[in-house]
LUMKE-720771 format. One record per residue (C-alpha): residue number from 1; residue in one letter; x, y, z. Coordinates in Angstrom, 3 decimals. Example, Ala and Ser with C-alpha at 12.3 -4.5 7.8 and 13.67 -1.06 7.14 Angstrom:
BEGIN
1, A, 12.300, -4.500, 7.800
2, S, 13.670, -1.060, 7.140
//
This chain:
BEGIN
1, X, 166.752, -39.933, -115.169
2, X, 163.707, -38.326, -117.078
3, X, 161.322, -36.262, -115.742
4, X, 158.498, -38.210, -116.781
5, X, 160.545, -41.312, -114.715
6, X, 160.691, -39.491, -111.716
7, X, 156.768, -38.447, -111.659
8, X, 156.387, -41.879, -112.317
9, X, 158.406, -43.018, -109.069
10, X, 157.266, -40.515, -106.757
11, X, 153.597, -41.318, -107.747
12, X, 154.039, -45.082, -106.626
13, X, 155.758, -44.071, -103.530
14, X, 152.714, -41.763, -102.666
15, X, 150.525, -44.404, -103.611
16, X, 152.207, -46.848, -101.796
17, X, 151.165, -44.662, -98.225
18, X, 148.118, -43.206, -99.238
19, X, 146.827, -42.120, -95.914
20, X, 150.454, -40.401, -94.882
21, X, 150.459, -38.567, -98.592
22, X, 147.041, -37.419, -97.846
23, X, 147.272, -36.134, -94.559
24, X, 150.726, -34.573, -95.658
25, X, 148.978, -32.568, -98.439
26, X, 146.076, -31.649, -95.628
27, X, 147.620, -29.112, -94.824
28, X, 148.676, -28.080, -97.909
29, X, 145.117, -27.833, -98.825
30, X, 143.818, -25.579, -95.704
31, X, 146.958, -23.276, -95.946
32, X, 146.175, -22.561, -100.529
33, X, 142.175, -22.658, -99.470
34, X, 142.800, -20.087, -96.269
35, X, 144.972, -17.755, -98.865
36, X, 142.236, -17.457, -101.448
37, X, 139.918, -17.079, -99.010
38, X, 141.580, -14.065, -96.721
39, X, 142.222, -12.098, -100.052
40, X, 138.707, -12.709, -100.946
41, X, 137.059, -11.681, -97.545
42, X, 139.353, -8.637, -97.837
43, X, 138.291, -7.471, -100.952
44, X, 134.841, -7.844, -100.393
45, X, 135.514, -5.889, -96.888
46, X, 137.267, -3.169, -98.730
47, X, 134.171, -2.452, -101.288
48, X, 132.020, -2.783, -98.949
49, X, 133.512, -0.335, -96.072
50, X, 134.285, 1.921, -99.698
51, X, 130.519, 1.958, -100.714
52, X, 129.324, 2.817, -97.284
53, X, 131.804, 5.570, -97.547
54, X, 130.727, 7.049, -100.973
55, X, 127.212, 6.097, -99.714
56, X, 126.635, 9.988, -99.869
57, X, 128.012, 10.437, -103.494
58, X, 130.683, 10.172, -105.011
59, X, 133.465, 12.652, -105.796
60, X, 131.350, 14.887, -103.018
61, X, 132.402, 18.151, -101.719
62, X, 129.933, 19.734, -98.951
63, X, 129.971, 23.227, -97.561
64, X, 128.440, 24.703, -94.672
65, X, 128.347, 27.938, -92.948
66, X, 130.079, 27.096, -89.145
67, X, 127.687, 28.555, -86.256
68, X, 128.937, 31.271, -84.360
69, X, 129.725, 31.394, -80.643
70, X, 127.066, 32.201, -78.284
71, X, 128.668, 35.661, -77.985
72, X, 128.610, 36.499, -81.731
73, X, 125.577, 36.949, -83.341
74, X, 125.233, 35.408, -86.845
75, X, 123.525, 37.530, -89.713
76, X, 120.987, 36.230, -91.536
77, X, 123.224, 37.349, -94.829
78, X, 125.959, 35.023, -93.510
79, X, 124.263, 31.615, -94.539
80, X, 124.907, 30.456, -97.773
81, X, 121.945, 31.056, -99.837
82, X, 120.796, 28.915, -103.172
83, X, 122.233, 32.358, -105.089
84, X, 125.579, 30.792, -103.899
85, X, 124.365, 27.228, -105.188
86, X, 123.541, 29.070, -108.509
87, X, 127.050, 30.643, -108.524
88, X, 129.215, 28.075, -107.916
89, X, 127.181, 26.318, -110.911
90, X, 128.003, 28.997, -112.914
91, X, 131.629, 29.448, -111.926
92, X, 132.715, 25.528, -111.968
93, X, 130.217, 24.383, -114.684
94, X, 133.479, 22.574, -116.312
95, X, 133.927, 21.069, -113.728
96, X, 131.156, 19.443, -111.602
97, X, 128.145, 17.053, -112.664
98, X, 125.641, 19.012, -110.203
99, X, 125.588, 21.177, -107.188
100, X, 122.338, 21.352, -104.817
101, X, 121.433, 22.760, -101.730
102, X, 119.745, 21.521, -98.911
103, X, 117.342, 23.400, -96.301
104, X, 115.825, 21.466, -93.481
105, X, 112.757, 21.846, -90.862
106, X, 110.284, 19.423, -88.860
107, X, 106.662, 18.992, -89.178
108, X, 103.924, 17.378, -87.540
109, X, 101.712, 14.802, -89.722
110, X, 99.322, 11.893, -89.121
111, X, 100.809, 8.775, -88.808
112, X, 98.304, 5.738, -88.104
113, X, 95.600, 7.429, -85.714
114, X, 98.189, 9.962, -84.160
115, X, 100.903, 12.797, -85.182
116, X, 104.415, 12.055, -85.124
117, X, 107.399, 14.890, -85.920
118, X, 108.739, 14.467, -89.530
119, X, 111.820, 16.181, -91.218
120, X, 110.737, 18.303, -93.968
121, X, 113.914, 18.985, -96.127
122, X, 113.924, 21.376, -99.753
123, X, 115.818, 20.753, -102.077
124, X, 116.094, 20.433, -106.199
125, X, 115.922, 18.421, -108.969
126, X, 120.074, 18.132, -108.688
127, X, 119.889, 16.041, -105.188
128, X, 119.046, 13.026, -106.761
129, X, 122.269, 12.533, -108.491
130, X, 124.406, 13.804, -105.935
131, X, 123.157, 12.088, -103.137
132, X, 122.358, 8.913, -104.884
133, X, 119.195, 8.657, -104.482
134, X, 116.938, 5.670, -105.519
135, X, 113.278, 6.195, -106.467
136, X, 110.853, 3.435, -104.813
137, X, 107.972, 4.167, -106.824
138, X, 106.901, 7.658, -108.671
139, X, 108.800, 10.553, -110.146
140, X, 112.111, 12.657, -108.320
141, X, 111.022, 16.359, -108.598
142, X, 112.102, 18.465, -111.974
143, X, 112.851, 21.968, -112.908
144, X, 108.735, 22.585, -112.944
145, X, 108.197, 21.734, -109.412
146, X, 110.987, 24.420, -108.629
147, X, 109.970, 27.153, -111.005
148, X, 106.085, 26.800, -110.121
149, X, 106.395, 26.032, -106.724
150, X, 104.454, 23.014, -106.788
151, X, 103.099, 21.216, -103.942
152, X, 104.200, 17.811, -104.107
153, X, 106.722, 15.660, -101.808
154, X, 108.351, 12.568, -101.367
155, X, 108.304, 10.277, -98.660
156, X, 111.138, 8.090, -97.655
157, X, 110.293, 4.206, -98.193
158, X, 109.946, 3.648, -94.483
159, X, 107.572, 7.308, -94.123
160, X, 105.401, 5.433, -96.527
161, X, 104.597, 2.251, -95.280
162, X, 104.397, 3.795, -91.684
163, X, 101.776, 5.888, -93.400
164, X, 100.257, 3.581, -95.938
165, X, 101.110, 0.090, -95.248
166, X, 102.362, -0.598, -98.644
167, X, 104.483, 2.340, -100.314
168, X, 102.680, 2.123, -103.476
169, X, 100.159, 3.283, -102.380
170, X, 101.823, 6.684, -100.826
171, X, 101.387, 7.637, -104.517
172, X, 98.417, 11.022, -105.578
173, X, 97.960, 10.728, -101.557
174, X, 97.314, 14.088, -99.513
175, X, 99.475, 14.980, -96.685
176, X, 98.893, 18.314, -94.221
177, X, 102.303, 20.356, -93.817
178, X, 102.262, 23.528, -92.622
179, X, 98.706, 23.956, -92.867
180, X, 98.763, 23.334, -96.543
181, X, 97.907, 20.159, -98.428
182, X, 101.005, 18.489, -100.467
183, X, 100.728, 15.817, -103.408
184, X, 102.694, 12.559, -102.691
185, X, 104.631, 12.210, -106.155
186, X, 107.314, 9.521, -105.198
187, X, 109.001, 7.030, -102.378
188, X, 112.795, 6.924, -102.286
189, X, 115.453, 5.740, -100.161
190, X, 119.211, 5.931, -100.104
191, X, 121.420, 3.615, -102.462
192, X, 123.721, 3.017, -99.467
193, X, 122.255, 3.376, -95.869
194, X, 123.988, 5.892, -93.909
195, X, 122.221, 4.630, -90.389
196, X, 120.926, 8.442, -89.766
197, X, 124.710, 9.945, -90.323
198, X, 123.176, 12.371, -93.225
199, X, 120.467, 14.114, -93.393
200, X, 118.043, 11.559, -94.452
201, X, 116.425, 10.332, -91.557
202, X, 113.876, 7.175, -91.235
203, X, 111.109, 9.548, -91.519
204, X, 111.848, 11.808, -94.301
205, X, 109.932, 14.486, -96.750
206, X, 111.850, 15.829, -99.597
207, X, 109.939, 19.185, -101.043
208, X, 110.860, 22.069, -103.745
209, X, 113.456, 24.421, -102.018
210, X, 111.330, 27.528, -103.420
211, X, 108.366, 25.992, -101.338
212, X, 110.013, 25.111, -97.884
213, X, 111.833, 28.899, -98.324
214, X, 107.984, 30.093, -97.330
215, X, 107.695, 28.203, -94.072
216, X, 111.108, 28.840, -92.544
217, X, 112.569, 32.395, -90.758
218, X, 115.444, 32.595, -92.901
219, X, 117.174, 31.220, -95.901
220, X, 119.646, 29.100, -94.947
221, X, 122.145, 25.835, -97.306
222, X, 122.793, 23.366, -94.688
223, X, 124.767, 21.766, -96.524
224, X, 125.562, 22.985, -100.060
225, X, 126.525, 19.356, -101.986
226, X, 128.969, 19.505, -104.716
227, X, 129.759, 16.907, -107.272
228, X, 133.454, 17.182, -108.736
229, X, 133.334, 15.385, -112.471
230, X, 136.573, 13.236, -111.556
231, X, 138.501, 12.607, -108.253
232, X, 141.412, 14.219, -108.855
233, X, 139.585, 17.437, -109.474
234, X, 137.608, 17.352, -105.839
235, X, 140.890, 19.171, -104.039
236, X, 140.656, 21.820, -106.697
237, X, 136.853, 22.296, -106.982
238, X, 136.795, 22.027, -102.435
239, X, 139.348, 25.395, -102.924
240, X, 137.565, 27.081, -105.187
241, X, 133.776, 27.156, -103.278
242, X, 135.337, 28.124, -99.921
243, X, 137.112, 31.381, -102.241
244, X, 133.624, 31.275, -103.704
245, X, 131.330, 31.859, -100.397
246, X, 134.015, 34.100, -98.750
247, X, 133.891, 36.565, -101.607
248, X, 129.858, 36.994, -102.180
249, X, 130.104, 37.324, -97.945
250, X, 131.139, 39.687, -95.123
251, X, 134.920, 39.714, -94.599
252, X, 135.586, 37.150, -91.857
253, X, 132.388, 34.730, -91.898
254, X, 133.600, 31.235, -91.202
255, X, 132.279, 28.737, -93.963
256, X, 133.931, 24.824, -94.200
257, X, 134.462, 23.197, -97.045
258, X, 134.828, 19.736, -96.514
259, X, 135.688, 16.589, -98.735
260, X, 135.634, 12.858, -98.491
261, X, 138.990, 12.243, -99.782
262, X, 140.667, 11.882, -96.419
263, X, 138.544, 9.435, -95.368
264, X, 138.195, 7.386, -98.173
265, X, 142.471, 7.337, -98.309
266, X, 142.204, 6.529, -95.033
267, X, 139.932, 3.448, -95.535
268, X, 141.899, 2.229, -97.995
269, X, 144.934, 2.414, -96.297
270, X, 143.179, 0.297, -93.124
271, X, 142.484, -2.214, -95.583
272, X, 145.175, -2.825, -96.905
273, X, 146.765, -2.986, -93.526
274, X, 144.234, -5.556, -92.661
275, X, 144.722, -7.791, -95.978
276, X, 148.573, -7.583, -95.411
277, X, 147.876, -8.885, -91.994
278, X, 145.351, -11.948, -92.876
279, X, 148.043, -12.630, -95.445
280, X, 150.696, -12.666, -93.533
281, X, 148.576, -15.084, -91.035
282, X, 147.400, -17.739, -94.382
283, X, 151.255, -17.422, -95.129
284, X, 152.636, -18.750, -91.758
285, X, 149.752, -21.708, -92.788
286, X, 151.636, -22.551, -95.793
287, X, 155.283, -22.309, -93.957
288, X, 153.789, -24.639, -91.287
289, X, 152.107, -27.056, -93.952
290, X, 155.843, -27.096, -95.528
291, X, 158.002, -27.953, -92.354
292, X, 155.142, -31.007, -92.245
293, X, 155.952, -31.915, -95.807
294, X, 159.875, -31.643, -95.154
295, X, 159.609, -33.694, -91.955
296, X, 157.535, -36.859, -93.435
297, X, 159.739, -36.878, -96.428
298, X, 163.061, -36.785, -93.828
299, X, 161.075, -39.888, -92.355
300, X, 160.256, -41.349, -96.079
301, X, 164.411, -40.757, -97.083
302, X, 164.956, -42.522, -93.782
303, X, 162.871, -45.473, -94.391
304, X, 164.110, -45.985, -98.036
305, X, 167.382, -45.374, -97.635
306, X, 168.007, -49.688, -98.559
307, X, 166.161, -48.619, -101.898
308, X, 168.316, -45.424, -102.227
309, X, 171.685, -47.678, -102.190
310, X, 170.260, -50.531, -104.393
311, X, 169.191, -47.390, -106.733
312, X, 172.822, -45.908, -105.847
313, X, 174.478, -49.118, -106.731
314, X, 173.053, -50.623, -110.311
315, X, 174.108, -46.577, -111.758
316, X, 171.949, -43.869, -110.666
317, X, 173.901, -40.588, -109.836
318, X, 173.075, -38.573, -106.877
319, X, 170.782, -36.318, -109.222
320, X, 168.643, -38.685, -109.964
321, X, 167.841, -39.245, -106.209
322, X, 167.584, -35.539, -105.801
323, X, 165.355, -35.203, -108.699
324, X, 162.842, -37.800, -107.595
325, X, 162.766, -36.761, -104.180
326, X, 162.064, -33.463, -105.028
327, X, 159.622, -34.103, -107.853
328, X, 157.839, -36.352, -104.980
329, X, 157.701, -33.254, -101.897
330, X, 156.534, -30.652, -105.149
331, X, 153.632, -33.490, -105.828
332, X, 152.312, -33.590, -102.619
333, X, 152.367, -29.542, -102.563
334, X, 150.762, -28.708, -105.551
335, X, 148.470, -31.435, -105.227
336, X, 147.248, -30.162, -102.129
337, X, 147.481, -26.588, -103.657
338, X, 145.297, -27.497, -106.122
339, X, 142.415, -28.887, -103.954
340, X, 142.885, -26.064, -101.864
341, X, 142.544, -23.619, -104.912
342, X, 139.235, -25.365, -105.497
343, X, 138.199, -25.021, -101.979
344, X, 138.828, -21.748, -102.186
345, X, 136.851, -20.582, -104.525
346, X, 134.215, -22.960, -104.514
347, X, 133.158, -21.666, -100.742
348, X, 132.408, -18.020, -102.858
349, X, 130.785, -19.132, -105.308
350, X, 128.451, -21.360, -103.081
351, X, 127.718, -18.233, -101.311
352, X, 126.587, -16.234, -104.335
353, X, 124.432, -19.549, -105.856
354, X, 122.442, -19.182, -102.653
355, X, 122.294, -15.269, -101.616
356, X, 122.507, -12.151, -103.981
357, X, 125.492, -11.333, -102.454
358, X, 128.266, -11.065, -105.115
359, X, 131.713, -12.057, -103.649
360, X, 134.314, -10.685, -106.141
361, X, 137.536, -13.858, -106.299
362, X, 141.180, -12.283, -106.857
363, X, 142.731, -14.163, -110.358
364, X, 145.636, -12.790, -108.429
365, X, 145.388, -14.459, -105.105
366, X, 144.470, -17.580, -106.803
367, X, 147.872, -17.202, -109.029
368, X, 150.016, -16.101, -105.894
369, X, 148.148, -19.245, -104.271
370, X, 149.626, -21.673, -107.036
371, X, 152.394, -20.068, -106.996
372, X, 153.432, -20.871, -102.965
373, X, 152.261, -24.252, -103.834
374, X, 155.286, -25.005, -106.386
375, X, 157.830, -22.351, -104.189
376, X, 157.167, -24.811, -100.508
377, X, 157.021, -27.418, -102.452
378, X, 160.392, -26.481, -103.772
379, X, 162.022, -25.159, -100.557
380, X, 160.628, -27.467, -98.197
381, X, 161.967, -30.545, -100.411
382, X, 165.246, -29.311, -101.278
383, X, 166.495, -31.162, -97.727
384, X, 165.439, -34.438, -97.732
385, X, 166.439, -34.628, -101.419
386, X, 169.365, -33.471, -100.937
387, X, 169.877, -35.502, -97.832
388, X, 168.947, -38.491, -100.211
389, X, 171.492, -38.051, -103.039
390, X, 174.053, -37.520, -100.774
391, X, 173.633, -41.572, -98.707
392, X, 176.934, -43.570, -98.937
393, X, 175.641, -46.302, -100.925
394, X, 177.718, -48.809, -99.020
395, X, 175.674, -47.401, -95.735
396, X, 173.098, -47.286, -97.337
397, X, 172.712, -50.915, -98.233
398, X, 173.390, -52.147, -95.099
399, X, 171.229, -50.332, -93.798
400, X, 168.291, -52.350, -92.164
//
């Protein structure tokens, strides 16, 4: 028998039972759709839970000088200073896109008709690319604002419209702090929110380092932010600062050095746990959707089996039965595959036509999907084909 003959028969025996084929290839479709989908909701998970992660930069190393106990006292020489900023600039220029420093204090200033506490933090021109930071509306401060000390701020997106109503309009405003009137130059906001876990809170003011230095006791980086210029570099760079602070420092000052390499291994490591898992859970679908597809074409060999002996008797070998039994269990399969496939990926693509969400689909998973299709199809059918070819056609003709 030919190939194309044995399509040809198995199609008119599916045809012939139309509502058995299709509800045999059901689940065939809801095992290849569930598949596509479970890699694709992982995926999207994983960038997702990554982003939130690297929401604070990326290839980020932050230092910090660790508070003493409440029976040491701490010297105001101890806390890393923007001289240690400037050195490890100097000392790791090869090797890092920016470093910045970041002082911190609270304020008082008039929000609608009364005053409300505010976090004043300094910083420089550097803390927009290592933090990620997106301007709203206006200008980030520059080298000018450090080096003349310039009075102008920014206020976070949701500072302004508490203030303002409409952020734009934050813009040339006037704002008290510290006794001393400040310039609104810009609104910003955080590419990735970090729900108050840095030190960006909902009400924000960012100000030139050289200016907050005035209004607070001491000097003091908390934290210093470094950006390594590739990941594999971050260990390296993370080493060098903490040998870095502990030489320009008393002997025996505690600084940490910290990186987000740990966790970001460690996310990636959860995820893939958790795609293996919905995997392994779409798989078991497909085994399932098999068995059915093995045990209605046990019942179909069964209620042919007069055909298989006439067949058996006028010349065709047991290979021939095999062939078109199979080629019949791999249609239903991969035709359900198929309109699973498109289910599949049709549900992402819905969702991006009617949200900006972008829902990346796996080539991969939709491969590996087509792939299980042909490989049950195969398994699952080798049984009742083989059961098939191997009918005594004298048995099998009498059969009634």
């Amino acid at each position: 028998m030919f190939l194309g003959e044995a399509f040809r028969f198995s199609a008119q025996a599916l045809r012939a039972n139309p509502i058995r084929s299709f509800l045999t290839g059901l689940g065939m479709v809801i095992g290849t759709a569930s598949v596509i989908l479970v890699v694709t909701i992982s995926l999207t998970s994983r960038d997702y839970i990554l982003e939130q992660i690297e929401g604070i930069g990326s290839n980020i190393v932050f230092a910090y000088y660790v508070t003493s106990g409440p029976t040491v006292t701490s010297a105001d020489a101890d806390y890393v200073k923007m001289t240690d900023v400037e050195a490890v600039r100097q000392d790791l220029a090869a090797d890092i896109v920016a470093a910045t420093g970041v002082m911190s204090s609270f304020d008082r200033v008039l929000i609608g008709s009364r005053q409300r506490e505010v976090k004043v933090i300094g910083t420089d021109q550097e803390y927009r690319a290592v933090r990620n930071i997106v301007i709203s509306s206006g200008r980030f401060l520059d080298s000018s604002d450090l080096a003349l000390r310039e009075k102008v701020i920014l206020l976070t997106d949701a500072l302004a419209a508490r203030m303002y109503g409409v952020r734009a309009t934050a813009l040339h405003r006037k704002v008290r702090l510290f006794g001393i009137e400040f310039t609104v130059i810009g609104t910003f906001h955080e590419r990735v929110e970090t729900f108050g876990q840095s030190e960006i809170e909902r009400d924000t003011v960012l100000m030139p380092i050289t200016v907050l230095r005035y209004f607070a006791p001491v000097e003091r980086i908390d934290p210093m932010y470094v950006q390594a210029r590739r990941p594999e570099q971050v260990e390296r760079v993370a080493a060098r600062i903490q040998e870095i602070l502990e030489s320009r420092h008393r002997p025996g000052a505690p600084y940490r050095v910290e990186t987000l390499t740990a966790i970001l291994e460690a996310a990636k490591n959860i995820s893939l746990i958790l795609s293996l898992v919905l995997v392994l859970v779409s798989a078991i679908t497909l085994v399932i959707s098999g068995i059915g597809i093995m045990n209605i074409m046990l019942v179909t060999v069964t209620e042919r089996t007069r055909e298989i002996g006439v067949r058996l008797a006028v010349g065709a070998s047991a290979r021939d039965i095999l062939m078109q039994f199979l080629v019949e269990a791999m249609l239903v399969s991969l035709a359900g595959g198929s309109v699973g496939i498109l289910a599949g990926v049709a549900v992402p693509l819905s969702v991006e036509l009617f949200t900006d969400i972008s829902i990346p689909i796996s080539p991969v998973a939709i491969a590996v999907a087509f792939g299980v299709s042909c490989l049950v199809g195969l398994v699952f059918g080798i049984l009742p084909a083989n059961r098939a070819a191997h009918l005594n056609p004298t048995e099998a003709l009498r059969y009634e």
